[in-house]
C-alpha positions in Angstrom: 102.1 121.3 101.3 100.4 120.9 104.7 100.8 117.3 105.6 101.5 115.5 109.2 102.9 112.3 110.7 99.8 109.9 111.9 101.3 107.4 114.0 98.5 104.7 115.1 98.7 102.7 118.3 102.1 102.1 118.9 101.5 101.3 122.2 103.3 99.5 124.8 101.5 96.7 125.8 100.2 96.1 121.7 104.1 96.2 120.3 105.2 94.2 123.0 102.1 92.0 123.9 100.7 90.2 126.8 99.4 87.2 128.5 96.9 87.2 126.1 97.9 88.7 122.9 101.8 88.1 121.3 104.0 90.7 120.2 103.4 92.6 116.6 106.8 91.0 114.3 109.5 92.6 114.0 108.9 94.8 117.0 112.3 96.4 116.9 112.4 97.3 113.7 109.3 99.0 113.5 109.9 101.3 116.5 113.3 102.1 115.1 111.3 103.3 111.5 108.6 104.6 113.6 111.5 106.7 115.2 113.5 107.4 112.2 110.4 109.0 110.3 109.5 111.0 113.2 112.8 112.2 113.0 112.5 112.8 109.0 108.9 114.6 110.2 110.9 117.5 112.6 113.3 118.1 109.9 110.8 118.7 107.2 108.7 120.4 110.5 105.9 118.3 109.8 103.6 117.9 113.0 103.7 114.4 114.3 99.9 112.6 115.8 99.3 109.8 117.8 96.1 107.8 118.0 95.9 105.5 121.3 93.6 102.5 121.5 91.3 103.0 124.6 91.2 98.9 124.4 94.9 98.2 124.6 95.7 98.1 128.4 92.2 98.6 129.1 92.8 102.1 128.5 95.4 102.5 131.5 98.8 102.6 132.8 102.3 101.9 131.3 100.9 99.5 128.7 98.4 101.7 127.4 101.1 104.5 126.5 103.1 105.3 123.3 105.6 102.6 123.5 108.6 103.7 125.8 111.5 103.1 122.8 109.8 105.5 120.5 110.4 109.3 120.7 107.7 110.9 121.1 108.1 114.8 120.1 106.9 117.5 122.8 104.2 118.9 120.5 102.5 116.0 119.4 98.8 115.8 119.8 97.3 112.6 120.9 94.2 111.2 120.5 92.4 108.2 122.0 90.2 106.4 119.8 87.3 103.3 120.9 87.1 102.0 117.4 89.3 100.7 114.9 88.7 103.6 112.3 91.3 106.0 113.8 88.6 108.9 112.5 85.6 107.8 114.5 84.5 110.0 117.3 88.4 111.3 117.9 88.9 114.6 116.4 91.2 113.3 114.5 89.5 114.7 110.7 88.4 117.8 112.5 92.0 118.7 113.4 93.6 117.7 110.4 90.8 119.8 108.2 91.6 122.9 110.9 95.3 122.6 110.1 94.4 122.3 106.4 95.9 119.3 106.1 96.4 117.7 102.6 98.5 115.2 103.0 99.2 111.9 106.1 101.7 109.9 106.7 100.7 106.8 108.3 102.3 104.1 110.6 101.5 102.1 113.4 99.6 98.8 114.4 97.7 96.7 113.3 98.0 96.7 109.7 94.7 94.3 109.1 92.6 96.8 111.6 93.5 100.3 112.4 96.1 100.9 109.5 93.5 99.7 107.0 90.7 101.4 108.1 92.7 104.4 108.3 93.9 104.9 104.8 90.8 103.8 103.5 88.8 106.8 105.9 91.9 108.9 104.9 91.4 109.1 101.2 87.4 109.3 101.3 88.0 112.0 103.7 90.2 114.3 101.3 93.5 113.2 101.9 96.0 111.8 99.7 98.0 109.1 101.7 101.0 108.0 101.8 101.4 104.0 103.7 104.7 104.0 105.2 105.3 100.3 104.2 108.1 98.7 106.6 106.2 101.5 109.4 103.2 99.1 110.5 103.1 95.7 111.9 100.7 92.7 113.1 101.1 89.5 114.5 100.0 85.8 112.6 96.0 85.3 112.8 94.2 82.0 111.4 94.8 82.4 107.9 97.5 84.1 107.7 101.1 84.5 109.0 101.9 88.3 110.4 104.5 89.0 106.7 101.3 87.7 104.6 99.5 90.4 105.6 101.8 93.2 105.8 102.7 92.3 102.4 99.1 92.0 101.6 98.1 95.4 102.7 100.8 96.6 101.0 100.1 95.8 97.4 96.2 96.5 98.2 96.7 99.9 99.5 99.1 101.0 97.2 97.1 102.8 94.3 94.2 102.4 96.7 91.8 105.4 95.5 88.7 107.7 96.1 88.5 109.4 92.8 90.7 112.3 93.8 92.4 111.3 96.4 94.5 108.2 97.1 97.4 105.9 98.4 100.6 105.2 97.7 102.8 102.9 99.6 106.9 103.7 100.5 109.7 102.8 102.5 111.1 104.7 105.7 114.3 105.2 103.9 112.6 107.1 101.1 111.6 111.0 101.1 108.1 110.5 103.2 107.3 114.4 103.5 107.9 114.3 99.6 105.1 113.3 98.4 104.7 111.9 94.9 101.0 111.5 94.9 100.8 114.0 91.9 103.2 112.1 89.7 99.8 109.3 89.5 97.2 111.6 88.8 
């Protein structure tokens, strides 16, 4: 199956924060997943994307890079986005549809924002996804604390669905590049 990694602005100065914004939770963990499915990805030899947020760092310098702890693999393609819907005026779709891609695995930040509107775009687009679940992060808002939401997302996306296509939600330990999408429909 043609699928690929789509790894959503894990970038320094959003994992880590800044004067104005704090760190997403459980920082650590989540570049240590992000790096143990990119790992998973090369094994299967799955391609591996990034999306940048022009907004984060203002678009520039250290903080505006893939976070420093997280491996990024020599062929990855990047793309920098200036809207929350990864899919919006980056190339992203085009590529993926070039590459005849079927399948995404998606992590990254925020999960509220740019992971949402992702698997949502995702599945309306022709792609069955699959939400890596402990692979995306946020910090508290108003409402709600930074776990509420994860856990939110979590249960909302999984199941989430566009007729034919649609999202299911696993762990990072589990067999990502496996996908079980089928086993639902």
């Amino acid at each position: 199956m043609n699928q690929t990694l789509v790894i959503i602005d894990a970038q320094q100065e959003l994992i880590d924060g800044n004067q104005k914004e704090s760190p997403v939770i459980n920082k650590g963990q989540l570049i240590r997943n992000i790096n143990k499915v990119i790992k998973k990805a090369s094994e299967a030899d799955t391609p591996v994307v990034f999306v940048r947020d022009l907004d984060v760092a203002e678009g520039k310098g250290k903080g505006f890079q893939v976070h420093n702890e997280i491996n990024v693999p020599m062929d990855a393609k990047i793309f920098d986005k200036s809207a929350t819907n990864s899919f919006h005026g980056t190339g992203l779709l085009s590529h993926l549809k070039t590459k005849q891609i079927k399948h995404v695995v998606i992590m990254g930040c925020k999960t509220q924002h740019c992971i949402d509107s992702a698997v949502r775009t995702a599945t309306i687009s022709g792609l069955d996804v699959t939400l890596v679940g402990d692979g995306h992060s946020t910090n508290d808002n108003d409402a709600l604390s930074a776990e509420q939401i994860i856990k939110h997302h979590n249960s909302t996306l999984h199941g989430h669905y566009n007729v034919e296509h649609f999202a299911v939600v696993r762990n990072s330990e589990e067999d990502l590049f496996n996908p079980t999408h089928d086993s639902y429909r």
